[in-house]
N, C-alpha and C positions, 0 to 999 in steps of 0.2 A: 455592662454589668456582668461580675463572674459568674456562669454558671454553678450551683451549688448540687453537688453530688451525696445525695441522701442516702445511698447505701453506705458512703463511709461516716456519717452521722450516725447512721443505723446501726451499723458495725460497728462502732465506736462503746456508743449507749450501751449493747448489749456485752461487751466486754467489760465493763465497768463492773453492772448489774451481774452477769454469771461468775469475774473475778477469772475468767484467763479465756485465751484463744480457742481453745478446743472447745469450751461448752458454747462460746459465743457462736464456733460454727455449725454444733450441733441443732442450736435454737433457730440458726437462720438457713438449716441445709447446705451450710457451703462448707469448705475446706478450712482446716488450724491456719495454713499458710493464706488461703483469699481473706480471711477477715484480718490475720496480721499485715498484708500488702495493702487494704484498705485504707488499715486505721495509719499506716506509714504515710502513705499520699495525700490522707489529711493532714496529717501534721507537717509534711515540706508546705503543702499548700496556705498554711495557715503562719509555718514557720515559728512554733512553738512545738514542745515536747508535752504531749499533752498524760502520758502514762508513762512509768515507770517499772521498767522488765528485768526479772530475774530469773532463774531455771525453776525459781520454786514460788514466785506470788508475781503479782501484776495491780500497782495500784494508780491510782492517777495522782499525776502534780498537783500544783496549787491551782495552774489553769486548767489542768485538766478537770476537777471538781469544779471549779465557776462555766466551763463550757459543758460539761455534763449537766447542771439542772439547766444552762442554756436551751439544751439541747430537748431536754422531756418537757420542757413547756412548751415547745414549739411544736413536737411530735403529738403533745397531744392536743394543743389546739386543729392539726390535720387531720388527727380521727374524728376529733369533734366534728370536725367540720362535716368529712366524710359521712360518719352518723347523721347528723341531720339530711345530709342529702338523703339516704338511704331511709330515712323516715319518713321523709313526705313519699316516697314511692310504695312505703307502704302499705296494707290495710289494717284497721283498724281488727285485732282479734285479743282472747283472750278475756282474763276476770280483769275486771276494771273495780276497784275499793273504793268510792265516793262518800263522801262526810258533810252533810248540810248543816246551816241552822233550820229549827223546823220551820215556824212560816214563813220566813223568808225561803226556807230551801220548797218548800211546799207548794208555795205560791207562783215565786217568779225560776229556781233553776231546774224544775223537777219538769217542766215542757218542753226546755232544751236538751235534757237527757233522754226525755222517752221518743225525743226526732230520730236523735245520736241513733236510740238503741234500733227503732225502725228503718233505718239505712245501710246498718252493719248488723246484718246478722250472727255474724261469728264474736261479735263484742258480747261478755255477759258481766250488766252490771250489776254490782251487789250496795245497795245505797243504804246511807245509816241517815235519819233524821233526830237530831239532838242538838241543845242548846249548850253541849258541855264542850269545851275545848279540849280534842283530845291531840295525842302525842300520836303524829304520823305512823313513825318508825316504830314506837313500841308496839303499837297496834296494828301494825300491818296497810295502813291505807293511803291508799295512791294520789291522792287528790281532795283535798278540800275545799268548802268556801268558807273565808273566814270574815268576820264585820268588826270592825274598829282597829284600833293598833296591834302592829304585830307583834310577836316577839322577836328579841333580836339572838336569832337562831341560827349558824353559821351551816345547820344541816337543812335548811330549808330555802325553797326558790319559793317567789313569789311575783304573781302577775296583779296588778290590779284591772278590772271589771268595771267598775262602776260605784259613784258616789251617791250615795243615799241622800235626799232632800225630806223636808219635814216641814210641817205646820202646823201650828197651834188650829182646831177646828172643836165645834160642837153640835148637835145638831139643834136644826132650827125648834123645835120645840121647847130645848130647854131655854134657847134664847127668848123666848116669848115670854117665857113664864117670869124667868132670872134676870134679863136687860145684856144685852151686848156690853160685856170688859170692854174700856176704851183704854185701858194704860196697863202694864202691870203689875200697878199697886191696885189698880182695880179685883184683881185675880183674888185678893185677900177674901172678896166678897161672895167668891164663886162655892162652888163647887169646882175641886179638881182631880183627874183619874190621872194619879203617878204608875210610870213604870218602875218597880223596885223589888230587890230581893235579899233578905238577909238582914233588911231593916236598913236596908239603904237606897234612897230614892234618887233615881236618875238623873242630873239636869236637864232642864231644859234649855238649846239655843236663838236666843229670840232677837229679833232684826227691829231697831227702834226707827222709830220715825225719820230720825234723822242720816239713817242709814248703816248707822255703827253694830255691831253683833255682841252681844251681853249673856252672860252664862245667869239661868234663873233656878235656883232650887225650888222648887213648887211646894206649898204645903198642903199635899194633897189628902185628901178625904176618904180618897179607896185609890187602895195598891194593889197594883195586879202585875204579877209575874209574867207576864207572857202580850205580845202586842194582841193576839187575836179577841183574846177577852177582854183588852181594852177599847177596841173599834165596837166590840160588841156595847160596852156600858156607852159608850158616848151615842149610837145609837138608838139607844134604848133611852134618851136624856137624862145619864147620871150625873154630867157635868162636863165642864172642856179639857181637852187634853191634848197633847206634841203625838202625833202620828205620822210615820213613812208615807209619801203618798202611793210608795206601791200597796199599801195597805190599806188607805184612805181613798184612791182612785177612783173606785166606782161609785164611792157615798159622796165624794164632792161633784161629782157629774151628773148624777141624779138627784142633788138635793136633798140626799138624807144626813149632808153633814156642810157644814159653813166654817171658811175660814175665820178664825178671829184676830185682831190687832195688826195684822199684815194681810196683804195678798201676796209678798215677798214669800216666796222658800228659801228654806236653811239647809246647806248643807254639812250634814251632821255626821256621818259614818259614811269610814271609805270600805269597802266590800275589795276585797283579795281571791284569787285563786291560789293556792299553797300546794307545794307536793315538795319531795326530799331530792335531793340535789343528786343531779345524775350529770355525765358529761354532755348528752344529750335527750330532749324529753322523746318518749316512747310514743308511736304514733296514738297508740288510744289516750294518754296522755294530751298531749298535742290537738288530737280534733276536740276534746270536749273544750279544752282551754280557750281557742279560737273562735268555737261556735259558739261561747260565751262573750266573750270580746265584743262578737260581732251583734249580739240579742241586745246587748244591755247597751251598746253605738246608736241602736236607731232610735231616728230621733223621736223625742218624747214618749217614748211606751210607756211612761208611767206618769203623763200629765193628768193634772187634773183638773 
C-alpha cells in the first residue's frame, strides 16, 4: 500500500484555500518554494495537474477541485477524530446550559446531574426546567432532554436515552366504588383524567387482548396540563388514566394505584438527548450524555 504523504495534502488544501504559495507558506511556517515542491510531488505522484500557475493567480483544475473537497473531508474527519481523543482525556469544566422537561427533568434526570455536578467540581451547571421546546442555538443551551419526535433539524445531534412505557392505571378505591373497565368501550362508563392542552387531548396507546396496539382518544372528564397533577387526581380516585410508569412507579408498587385492561406496557415516547452539532462533543457535553445512557440502560429503574 502507498504510503500517503499528508503534508503535501496539507500543502495542497492550504494553497487552494490562501490562493497562492507564499500565504500557503506563511499559514504553515515553511518556505514559497517547500509548499510549491510539495504540492509538485503530489501531483507526479498522483499524475495529474491538480492547480493551475501563473505570475499573478493560482487556481485549481477540474481535479484539482474534486481532490480539494477530497481532501477537507478527510482532514477533518482526522481532527475529529483527534478531538475526540483529546475529549475523553479531559475534565469536565466550565458552564454547562441544560434544558429539562419539568417532571420528567425533576424526577428522573435532575439525580443524574447533581451525581455529574458532585464529581466535577470545576463543572458549573446552570439547569432550565420547562415544558416549552426551546431553540438550542438561539438560546444559548448546550444540552437538552427532549420527549417525542424530533425535529428534523440539520443543526442539531441527537442521542436517544430511553423509551417511555405507560399504562392505563386507577386507583383501587375508585375501582371499588365504579367496577373495573373490562374493554374500552367500557372507558365510556368511567370517569377519565386526559392529558391535554390547548383544548386538545392527548391519545392514548392501548394494547388489546389480542395483542395488536390501538391509538384511543379518551373522552375525558378532567384535563390537566401537566402529568404531576394527573397521578395526583388518579390518587385521590378521580378516575382512570395513561401514566408513565416513571411517574406511576411508586403508586403501583405500593398499591395506591392498579393497572387496568392490560398488565402489558405501552411504549409511548422516545426520550432524546439534543445539543447542536459540533465536530466533536465537548467533554461536559459527553459525560452528562453517557451517564444518562447508562442511568436509564439499567435494567428496570422504572418497573412497576
Amino acid at each position: 500500500m502507498e504510503t500517503i504523504d499528508l503534508q503535501g495534502i496539507v500543502a495542497f488544501v492550504q494553497a487552494v484555500e490562501a490562493g497562492s504559495f507564499t500565504s500557503a507558506g506563511e499559514r504553515l511556517h515553511v518556505t514559497k518554494s517547500a509548499v510549491g515542491k510539495s504540492i509538485a510531488q503530489l501531483e507526479q505522484r498522483l499524475g495529474v495537474r491538480l492547480l493551475n500557475r501563473t505570475t499573478r493567480s493560482l487556481n485549481p483544475t477540474s481535479e484539482g477541485i474534486s481532490y480539494y473537497e477530497a481532501c477537507v473531508r478527510a482532514l477533518g474527519e482526522i481532527e475529529a477524530a483527534q478531538s475526540l481523543l483529546a475529549s475523553r482525556r479531559q475534565t469536565p469544566s466550565g458552564r454547562l446550559r441544560i434544558d429539562v422537561p419539568l417532571a420528567f427533568g425533576r424526577r428522573c434526570v435532575a439525580p443524574v446531574l447533581f451525581e455529574i455536578s458532585r464529581r466535577f467540581p470545576d463543572l458549573m451547571m446552570e439547569i432550565s426546567f420547562n415544558d416549552r421546546r426551546v431553540d438550542l442555538i438561539e438560546e444559548g443551551i448546550d444540552l437538552a432532554i427532549r420527549m417525542g419526535d424530533l425535529d428534523d433539524s440539520l443543526s442539531l445531534a441527537a442521542r436517544r436515552i430511553y423509551a417511555q412505557r405507560s399504562a392505563i392505571c386507577a386507583a383501587p378505591a375508585y375501582l371499588a366504588r365504579h367496577g373495573r373497565p373490562r374493554s374500552v368501550e367500557d372507558l365510556a362508563n368511567h370517569s377519565v383524567i386526559g392529558y391535554g392542552r390547548e383544548g386538545v387531548v392527548r391519545p392514548w396507546i392501548i394494547r388489546h387482548a389480542d395483542g395488536h396496539l390501538a391509538t384511543f382518544v379518551p373522552k375525558a372528564r378532567l384535563v390537566l396540563g401537566h402529568g404531576e397533577p394527573m397521578l395526583d387526581a388518579a390518587l385521590a380516585g378521580c378516575g382512570v388514566t395513561f401514566l408513565p410508569t416513571w411517574l406511576a412507579a411508586d403508586g403501583l408498587k405500593c398499591g395506591d394505584l392498579e393497572m387496568v385492561l392490560s398488565d402489558c406496557l405501552v411504549e409511548n415516547i422516545v426520550v432524546h438527548a439534543v445539543w447542536p452539532v459540533t465536530r466533536a462533543l465537548t467533554p461536559k457535553v459527553r459525560v452528562v450524555v453517557d451517564a444518562l445512557v447508562e442511568h436509564f440502560s439499567a435494567p428496570a429503574w422504572d418497573a412497576a
